[in-house]
ZASE-121701 format. One line per 5 residues: number of its first residue (from 1); their letters; for each residue x, y, z of C-alpha. Coordinates in pm, whole numbers, plus 50000, padded with zeros to 5 digits. Each point is the difference from the previous one (the first is absolute). Layout:
! residues N
NUM) A) X,Y,Z  ...
END
This chain:
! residues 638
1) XXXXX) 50000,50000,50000  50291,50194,49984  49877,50223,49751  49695,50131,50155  50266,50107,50300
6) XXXXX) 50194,50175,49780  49689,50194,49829  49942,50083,50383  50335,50126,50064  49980,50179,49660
11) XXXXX) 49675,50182,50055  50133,50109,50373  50248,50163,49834  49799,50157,49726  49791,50137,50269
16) XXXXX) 50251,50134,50258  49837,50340,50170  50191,50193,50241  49968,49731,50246  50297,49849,50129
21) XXXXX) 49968,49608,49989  50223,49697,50064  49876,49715,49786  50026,49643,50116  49968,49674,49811
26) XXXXX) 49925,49694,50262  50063,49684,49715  49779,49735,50164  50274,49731,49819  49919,50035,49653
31) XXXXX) 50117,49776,49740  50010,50268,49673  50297,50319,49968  49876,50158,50314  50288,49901,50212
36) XXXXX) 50268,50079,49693  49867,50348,49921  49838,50163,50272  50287,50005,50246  50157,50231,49717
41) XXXXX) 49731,50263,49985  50156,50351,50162  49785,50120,50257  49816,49645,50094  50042,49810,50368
46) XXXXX) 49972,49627,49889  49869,49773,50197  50023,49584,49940  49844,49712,50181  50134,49688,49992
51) XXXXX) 49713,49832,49959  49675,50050,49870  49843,50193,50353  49653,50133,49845  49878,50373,49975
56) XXXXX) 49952,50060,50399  50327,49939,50091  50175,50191,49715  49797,50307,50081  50076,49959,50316
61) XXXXX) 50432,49951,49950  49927,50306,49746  49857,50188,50267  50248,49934,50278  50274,50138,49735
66) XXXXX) 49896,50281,49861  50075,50355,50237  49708,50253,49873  49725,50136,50226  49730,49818,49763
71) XXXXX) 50017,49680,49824  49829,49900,49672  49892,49656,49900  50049,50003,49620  49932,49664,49817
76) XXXXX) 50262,49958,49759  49712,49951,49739  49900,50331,50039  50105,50315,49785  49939,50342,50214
81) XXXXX) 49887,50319,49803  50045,50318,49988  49974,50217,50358  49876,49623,50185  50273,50090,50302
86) XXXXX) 49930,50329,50046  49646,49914,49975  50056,49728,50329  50211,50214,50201  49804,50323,49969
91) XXXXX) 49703,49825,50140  50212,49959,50298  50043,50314,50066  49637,50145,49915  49826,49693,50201
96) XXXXX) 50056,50001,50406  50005,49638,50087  50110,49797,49662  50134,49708,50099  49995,49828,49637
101) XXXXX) 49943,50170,49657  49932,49792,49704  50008,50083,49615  49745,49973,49746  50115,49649,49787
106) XXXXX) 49911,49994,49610  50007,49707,49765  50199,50054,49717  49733,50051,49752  49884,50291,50209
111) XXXXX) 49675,49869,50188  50049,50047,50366  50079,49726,50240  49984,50120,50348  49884,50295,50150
116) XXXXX) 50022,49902,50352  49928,49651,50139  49674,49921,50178  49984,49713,50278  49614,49812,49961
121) XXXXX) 49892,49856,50355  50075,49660,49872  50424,50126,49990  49964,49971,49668  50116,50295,49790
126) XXXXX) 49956,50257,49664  50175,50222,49805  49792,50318,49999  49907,50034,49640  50163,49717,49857
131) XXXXX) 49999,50085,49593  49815,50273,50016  50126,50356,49871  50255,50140,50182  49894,50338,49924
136) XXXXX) 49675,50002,50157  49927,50261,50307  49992,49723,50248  50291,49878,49973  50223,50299,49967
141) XXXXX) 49978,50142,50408  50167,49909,50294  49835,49722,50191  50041,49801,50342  49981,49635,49842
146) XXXXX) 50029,49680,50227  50304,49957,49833  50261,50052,49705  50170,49712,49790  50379,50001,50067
151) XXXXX) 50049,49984,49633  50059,50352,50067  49968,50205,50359  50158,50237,50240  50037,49963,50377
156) XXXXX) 50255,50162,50252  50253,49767,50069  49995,50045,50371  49599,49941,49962  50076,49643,49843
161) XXXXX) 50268,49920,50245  49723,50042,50285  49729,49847,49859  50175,49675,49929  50111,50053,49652
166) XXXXX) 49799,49731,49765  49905,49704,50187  50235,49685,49953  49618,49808,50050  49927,50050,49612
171) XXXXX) 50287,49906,49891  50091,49951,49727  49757,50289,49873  49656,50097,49996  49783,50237,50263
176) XXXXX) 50310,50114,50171  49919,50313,49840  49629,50015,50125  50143,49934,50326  50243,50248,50037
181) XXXXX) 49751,50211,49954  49758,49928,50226  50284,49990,50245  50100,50333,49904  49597,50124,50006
186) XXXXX) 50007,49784,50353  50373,50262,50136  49751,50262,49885  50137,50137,49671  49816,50039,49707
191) XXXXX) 49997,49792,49666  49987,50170,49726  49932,50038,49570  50191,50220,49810  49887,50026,49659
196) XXXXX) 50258,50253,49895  50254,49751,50040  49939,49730,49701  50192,49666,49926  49948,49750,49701
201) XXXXX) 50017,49661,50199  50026,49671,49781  49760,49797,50242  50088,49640,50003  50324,50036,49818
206) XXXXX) 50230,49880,50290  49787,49841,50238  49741,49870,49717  49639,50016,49992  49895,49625,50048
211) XXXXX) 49855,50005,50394  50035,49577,49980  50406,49981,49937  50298,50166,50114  50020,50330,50264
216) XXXXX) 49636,50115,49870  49900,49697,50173  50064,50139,50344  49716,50282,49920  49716,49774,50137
221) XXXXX) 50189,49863,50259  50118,50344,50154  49618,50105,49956  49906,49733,50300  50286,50149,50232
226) XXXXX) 49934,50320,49916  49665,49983,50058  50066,49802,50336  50244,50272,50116  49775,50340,49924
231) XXXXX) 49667,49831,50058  49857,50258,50195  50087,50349,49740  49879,49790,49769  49628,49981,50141
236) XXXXX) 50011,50394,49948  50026,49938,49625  49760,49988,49706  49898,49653,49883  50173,49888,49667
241) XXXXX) 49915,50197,49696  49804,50300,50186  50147,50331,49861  49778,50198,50217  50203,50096,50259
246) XXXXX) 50234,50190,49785  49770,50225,49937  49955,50083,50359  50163,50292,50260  50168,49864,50287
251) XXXXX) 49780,49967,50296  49896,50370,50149  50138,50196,49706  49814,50067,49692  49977,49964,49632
256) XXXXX) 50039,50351,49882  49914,50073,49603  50185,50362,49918  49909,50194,49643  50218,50256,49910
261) XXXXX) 50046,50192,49586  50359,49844,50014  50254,49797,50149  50177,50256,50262  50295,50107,49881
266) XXXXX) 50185,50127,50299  50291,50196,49823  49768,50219,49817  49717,50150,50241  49916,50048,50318
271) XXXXX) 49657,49835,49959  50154,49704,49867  50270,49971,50283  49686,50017,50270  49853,49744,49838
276) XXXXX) 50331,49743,49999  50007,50080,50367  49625,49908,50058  50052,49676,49799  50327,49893,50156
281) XXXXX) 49914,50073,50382  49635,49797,49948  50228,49691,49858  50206,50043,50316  49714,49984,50226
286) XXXXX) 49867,49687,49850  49699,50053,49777  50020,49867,49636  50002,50304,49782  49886,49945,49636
291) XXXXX) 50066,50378,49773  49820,50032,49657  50097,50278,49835  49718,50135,49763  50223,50012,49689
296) XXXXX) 50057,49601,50107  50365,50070,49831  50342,49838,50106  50249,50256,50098  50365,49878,50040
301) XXXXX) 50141,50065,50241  49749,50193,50203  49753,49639,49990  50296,49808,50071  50059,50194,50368
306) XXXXX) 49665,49932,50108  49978,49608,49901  50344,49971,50190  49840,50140,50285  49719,49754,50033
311) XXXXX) 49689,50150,49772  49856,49913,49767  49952,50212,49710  49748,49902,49731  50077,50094,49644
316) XXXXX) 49953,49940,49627  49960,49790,49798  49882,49764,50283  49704,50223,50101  49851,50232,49689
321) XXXXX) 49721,50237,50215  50034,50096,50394  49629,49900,50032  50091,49622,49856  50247,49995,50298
326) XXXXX) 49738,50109,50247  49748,49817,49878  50201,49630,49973  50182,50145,50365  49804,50243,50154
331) XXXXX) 49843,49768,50286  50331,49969,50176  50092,50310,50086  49870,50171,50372  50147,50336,49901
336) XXXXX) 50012,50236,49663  50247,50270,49967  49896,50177,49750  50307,50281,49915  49957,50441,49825
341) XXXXX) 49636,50067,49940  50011,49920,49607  50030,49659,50032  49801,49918,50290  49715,50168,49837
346) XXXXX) 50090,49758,49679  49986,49681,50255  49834,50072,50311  49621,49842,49822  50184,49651,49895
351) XXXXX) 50132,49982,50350  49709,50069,50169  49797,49718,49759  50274,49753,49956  50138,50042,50375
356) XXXXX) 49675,50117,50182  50207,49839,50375  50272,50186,50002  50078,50333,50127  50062,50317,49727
361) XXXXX) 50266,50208,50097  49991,50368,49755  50399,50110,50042  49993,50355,49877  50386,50006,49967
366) XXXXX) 49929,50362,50040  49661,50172,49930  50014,50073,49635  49750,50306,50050  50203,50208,50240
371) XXXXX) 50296,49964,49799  49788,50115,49699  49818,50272,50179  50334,50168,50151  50175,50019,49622
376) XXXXX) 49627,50150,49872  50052,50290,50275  50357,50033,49928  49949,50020,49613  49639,50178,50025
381) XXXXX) 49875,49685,49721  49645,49976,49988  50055,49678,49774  50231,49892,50321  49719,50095,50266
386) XXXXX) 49726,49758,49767  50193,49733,50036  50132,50015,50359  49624,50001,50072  49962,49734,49806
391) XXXXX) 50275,49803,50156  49842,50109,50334  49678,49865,49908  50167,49644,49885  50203,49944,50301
396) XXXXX) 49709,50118,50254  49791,49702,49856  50269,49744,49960  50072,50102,50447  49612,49955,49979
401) XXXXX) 50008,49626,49824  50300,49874,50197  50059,49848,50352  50270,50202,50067  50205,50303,49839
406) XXXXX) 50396,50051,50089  50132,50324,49910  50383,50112,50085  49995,50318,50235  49770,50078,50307
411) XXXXX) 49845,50341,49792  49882,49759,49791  49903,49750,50271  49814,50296,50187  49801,50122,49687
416) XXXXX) 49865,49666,49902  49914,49980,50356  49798,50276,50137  49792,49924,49570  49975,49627,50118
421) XXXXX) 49995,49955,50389  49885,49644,49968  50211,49860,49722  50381,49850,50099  50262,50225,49855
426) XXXXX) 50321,49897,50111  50373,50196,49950  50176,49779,49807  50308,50208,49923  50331,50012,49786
431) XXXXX) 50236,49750,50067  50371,50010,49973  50334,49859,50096  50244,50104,50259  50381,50031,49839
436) XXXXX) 50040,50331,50233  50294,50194,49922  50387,49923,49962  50122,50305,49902  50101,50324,50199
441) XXXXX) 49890,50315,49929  50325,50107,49940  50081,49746,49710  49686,50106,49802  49911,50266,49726
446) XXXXX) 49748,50043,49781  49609,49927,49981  49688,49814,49838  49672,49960,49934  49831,49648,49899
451) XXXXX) 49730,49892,49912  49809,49877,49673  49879,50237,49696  49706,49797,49894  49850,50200,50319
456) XXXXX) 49906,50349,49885  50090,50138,50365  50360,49889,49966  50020,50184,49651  49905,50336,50153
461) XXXXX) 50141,49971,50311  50367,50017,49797  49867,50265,49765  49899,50177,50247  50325,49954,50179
466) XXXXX) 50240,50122,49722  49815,50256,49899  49934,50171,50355  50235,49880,50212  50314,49838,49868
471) XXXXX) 50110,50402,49899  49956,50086,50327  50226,49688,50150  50263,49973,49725  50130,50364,50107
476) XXXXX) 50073,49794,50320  50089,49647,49950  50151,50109,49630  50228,49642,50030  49730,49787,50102
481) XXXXX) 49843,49771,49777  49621,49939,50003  49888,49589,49837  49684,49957,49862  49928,49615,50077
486) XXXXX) 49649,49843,49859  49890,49779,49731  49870,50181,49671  50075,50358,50050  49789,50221,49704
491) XXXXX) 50210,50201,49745  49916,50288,50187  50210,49845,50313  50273,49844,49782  50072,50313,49887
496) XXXXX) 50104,50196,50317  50284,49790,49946  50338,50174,50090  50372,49969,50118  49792,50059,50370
501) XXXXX) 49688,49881,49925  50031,49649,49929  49684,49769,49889  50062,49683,50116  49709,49794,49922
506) XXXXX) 49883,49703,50120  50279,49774,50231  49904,49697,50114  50277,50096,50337  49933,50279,50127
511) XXXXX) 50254,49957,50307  50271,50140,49820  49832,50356,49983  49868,49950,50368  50327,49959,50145
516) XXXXX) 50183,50276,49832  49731,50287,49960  49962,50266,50285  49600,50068,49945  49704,49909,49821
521) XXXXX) 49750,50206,49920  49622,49957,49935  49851,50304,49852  49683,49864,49898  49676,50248,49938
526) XXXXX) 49715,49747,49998  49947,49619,50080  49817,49788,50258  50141,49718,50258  50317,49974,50126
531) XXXXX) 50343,50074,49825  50199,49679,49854  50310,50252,49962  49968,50157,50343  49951,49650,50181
536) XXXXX) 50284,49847,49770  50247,50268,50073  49946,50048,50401  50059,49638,49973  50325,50051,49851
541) XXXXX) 50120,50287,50289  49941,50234,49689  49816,50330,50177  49736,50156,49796  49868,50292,49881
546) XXXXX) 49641,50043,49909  49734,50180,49953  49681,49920,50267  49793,49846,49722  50259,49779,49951
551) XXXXX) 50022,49909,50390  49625,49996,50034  49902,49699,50209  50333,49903,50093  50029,50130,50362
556) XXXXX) 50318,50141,49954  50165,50307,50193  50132,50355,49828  50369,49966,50071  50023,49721,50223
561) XXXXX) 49879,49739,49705  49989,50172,49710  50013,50420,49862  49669,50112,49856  50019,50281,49780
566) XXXXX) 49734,50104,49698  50095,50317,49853  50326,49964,49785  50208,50244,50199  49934,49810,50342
571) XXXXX) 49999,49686,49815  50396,50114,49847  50107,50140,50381  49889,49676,50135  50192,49813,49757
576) XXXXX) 50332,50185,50090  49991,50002,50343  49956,49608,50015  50300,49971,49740  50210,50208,50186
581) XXXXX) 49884,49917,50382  50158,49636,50137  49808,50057,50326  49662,50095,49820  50066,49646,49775
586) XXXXX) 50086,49764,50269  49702,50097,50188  49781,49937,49667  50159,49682,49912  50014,49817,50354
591) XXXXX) 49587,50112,50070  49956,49941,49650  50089,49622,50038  49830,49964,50350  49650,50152,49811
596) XXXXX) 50060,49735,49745  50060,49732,50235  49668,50040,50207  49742,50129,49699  50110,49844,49685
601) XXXXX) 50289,49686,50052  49867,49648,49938  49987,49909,50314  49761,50284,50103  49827,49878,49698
606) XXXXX) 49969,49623,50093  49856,50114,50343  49737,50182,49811  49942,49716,49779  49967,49652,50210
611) XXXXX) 49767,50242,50162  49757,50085,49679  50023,49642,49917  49917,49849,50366  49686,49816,50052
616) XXXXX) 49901,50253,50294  50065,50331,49724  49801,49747,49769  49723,49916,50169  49924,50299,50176
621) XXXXX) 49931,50150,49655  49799,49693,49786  49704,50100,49812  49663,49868,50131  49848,49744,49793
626) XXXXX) 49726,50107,49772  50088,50346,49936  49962,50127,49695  50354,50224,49854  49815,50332,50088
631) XXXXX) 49941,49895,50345  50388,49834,50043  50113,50367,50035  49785,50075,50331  50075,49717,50130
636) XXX) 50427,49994,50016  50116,50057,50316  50309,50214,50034
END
């Protein structure tokens, strides 16, 4: 078989990511060139037994050898593809609590072999969608399986050494996979899919496929002592062939169905970075998160970081309509997030028909019609005042049809409110990271403003900026350089472009500007919710100035948070006093990431959210039975 182990070694190499590896070959006594041209190969740890010792115990003699943190159990009839190691260790990193991690396996004519194993009560076992597409939605997400073939998985080598490594009981092979994990499971780790990470596996072309001759043999037998040894987890499982439970949220957290017009695409907006937050921090706290984004398209990478997060993200060609998905899949769901006023308007009917149990939740993102109605009094457009009305008069009915609205700042929160005393409308607010900051004042010149021109307030918040203010700072701060940073910036903002002025447009890492740039600023003359830019750049120890419609909602202080200026001379004096003032920055900065920290980090978030998804938040607000949609409004209780 010596040529299907050097295909393996081969494709290893092929495939080499940053990762640093050590490759071992254990040579269970072959007979073919194995032992002649292996022990050549630069870079490979060979390994012989004497004589022929079975797969157990040369995984096991591979694993006492080898000096990483994690080990990988690669059949030698396997060939790995591109990002598949990457793809096992990140998942380490993201999930708390992986104990194994196992890849997705493909036969070599494409149709999928494994997605995950699945134990039956009986001990017996499948290969989660054995031949079927490997494409589809449900099998492309993060899972907890019962267990992962070791034709190809991860585990910390310290985590195998505890458990008992594989168990010398099944020798010569078979279930000492499916035991290892349910000893791992049984330590308290997780185990764990990972699509991401895919591997052609020749099944049957070393141990064979025959279960009456050879080491396949030993499958049935190791089925009885398996079975005899975890009798009692396997009562907990679903009798053989019953899919069902899949389908189903671990017991006291939910099945939770979000809509949104795309998949989020954190680099670009700040809507799209809340809503990344919201998905990842539900996954962590347990429920089974299905998104569906209403153009149902695939979006590399962006659908990529949610599936290797654990949801699962429907797209086509595997569904065609959203209302064919809630119609075949509505009935599981208990909750609805339905995400920006357009498209819960286009789907909030076809939940309501097609998932009549579960509980509609409108997320304004921001409300549309404030946002509208500020740039109408700004600009004096009686076109713009018609349609922030209209906007108005769409997301008043959409808070009237749902269970619950979430908007993003506590003016918003307090409006809805004191219109709707008796509906739930819960602060569910930005969300952002915590890097803080690692530079000194001392080492850092220049300034930015970010944020994406697809949003007409970003657009004239820079115009405005250049033309009104930048005069009146550049007589200043004539060295210092000012970045434009956001995705699709208008010829209009391209062409401010100067040897100071520099339009940097969209960068998928923004660190590099945060930890060199003195200031951001935030200029903006209409808009509703909270500021992306503001939260992302207090985050960063980056102090900002703004004016108060851009810190509307946020709680923040006048120069112990943040400077609030309007009028472009007070705007321009603000700016130069913070560039020039180290004690006036470090105050900014430090209460800048403690405001962060409690309103907007994840964990403040998380709190917020096991709470919203709790059976006591839940229940407190159901809708009586019988009422008809006119009467659900007077009946929410806040």
């Amino acid at each position: 078989q010596f040529r299907f182990t050097q295909a393996c070694l081969a494709s290893l190499q092929e495939h080499q990511g940053a990762e640093r590896f050590e490759v071992i070959v254990v040579d269970d006594s072959s007979t073919d060139a194995t032992a002649e041209v292996v022990p050549r190969m630069p870079g490979v740890v060979y390994l012989r037994n004497e004589t022929n010792s079975g797969f157990i115990t040369s995984c096991n003699r591979g694993a006492e050898a080898a000096r990483g943190k994690y080990l990988v159990f690669l059949n030698n009839d396997a060939l790995v593809r591109p990002g598949w190691l990457t793809a096992l260790l990140d998942s380490f990193a993201e999930e708390p609590r992986a104990g194994i991690v196992g890849s997705k396996l493909l036969y070599p004519d494409g149709r999928l072999q494994e997605a995950g194993g699945i134990i039956w009560q009986d001990a017996t076992g499948w290969n989660y969608g054995k031949f079927d597409d490997p494409e589809k939605p449900e099998y492309n997400y993060l899972r907890e399986v019962d267990y992962c073939s070791a034709a190809a998985l991860m585990i910390p080598r310290s985590l195998f050494a505890s458990v008992g490594c594989f168990d010398s009981r099944y020798a010569p092979a078979y279930y000492e996979d499916t035991d290892l994990a349910f000893k791992v499971r049984k330590a308290g780790y997780r185990v764990l899919y990972q699509p991401l990470s895919e591997v052609i596996h020749y099944e049957g072309a070393t141990g064979g496929t025959d279960l009456s001759t050879g080491a396949k043999k030993h499958q049935e037998i190791n089925r009885s002592t398996f079975a005899e040894k975890w009798a009692a987890e396997l009562m907990t499982k679903p009798a053989h062939g019953d899919l069902a439970p899949l389908q189903l949220a671990p017991p006291d957290r939910k099945n939770i169905l979000v809509i949104d017009h795309h998949v989020p695409m954190p680099d670009k907006d700040s809507g799209s970075l809340r809503m990344f937050q919201i998905l990842k921090i539900l996954r962590q706290l347990g429920h089974r998160i299905t998104f569906v984004p209403d153009n149902l398209a695939y979006e590399p990478p962006y659908t990529c970081e949610l599936q290797k997060r654990g949801i699962e993200v429907v797209y086509h060609p595997y569904v065609k309509k959203v209302r064919d998905y809630l119609l075949a899949h509505g009935a599981s769901f208990d909750v609805v997030v339905l995400s920006r006023c357009d498209f819960a308007r286009k789907h909030i009917a076809d939940v309501r028909l097609h998932a009549p149990q579960s509980r509609i939740i409108f997320d304004t993102v921001d409300l549309h019609y404030l946002r509208e109605d500020s740039e109408a009094r700004l600009t004096r457009d009686p076109e713009m005042r018609r349609k922030a009305q209209e906007k108005q008069q769409l997301e008043h009915e959409l808070i009237d049809q749902a269970d619950e609205t979430w908007v993003v700042s506590p003016v918003e929160q307090e409006l809805l409110r004191e219109k709707w005393p008796r509906k739930s409308v819960q602060l569910v607010s930005n969300i952002v990271d915590l890097p803080g900051s690692k530079t000194p004042f001392a080492l850092r010149r220049d300034y930015l403003f970010i944020g994406g021109f697809q949003h007409r307030p970003n657009t004239d918040a820079i115009l405005f900026f250049v033309q009104k203010i930048y005069p009146l700072v550049s007589e200043h701060l004539g060295d210092a350089k000012f970045y434009i940073v956001g995705g699709h910036p208008p010829p209009e903002i391209v062409a401010l472009a100067t040897e100071r002025i520099i339009v940097a447009g969209l960068q998928k890492d923004v660190r590099p500007f945060f930890d060199s740039v003195r200031l951001s600023i935030a200029p903006l003359r209409f808009g509703a919710g909270v500021k992306g830019k503001i939260n992302q750049s207090m985050a960063f120890g980056v102090p900002v100035v703004a004016t108060s419609l851009a810190v509307e909602g946020m709680e923040l202080r006048d120069r112990e948070d943040v400077l609030v200026a309007d009028d472009p001379e007070n705007f321009a004096r603000a700016l130069i006093e913070l560039y020039k003032s180290e004690e006036l920055w470090n105050r900014l900065s430090e209460n800048g990431i403690e405001k962060t920290r409690v309103l907007y980090s994840a964990d403040a978030a998380s709190q917020k959210l096991e709470f919203l998804f709790s059976n006591e938040h839940l229940k407190s607000a159901v809708r009586p039975a019988g009422l008809e949609k006119t009467e659900i409004a007077l009946a929410e209780r806040n």
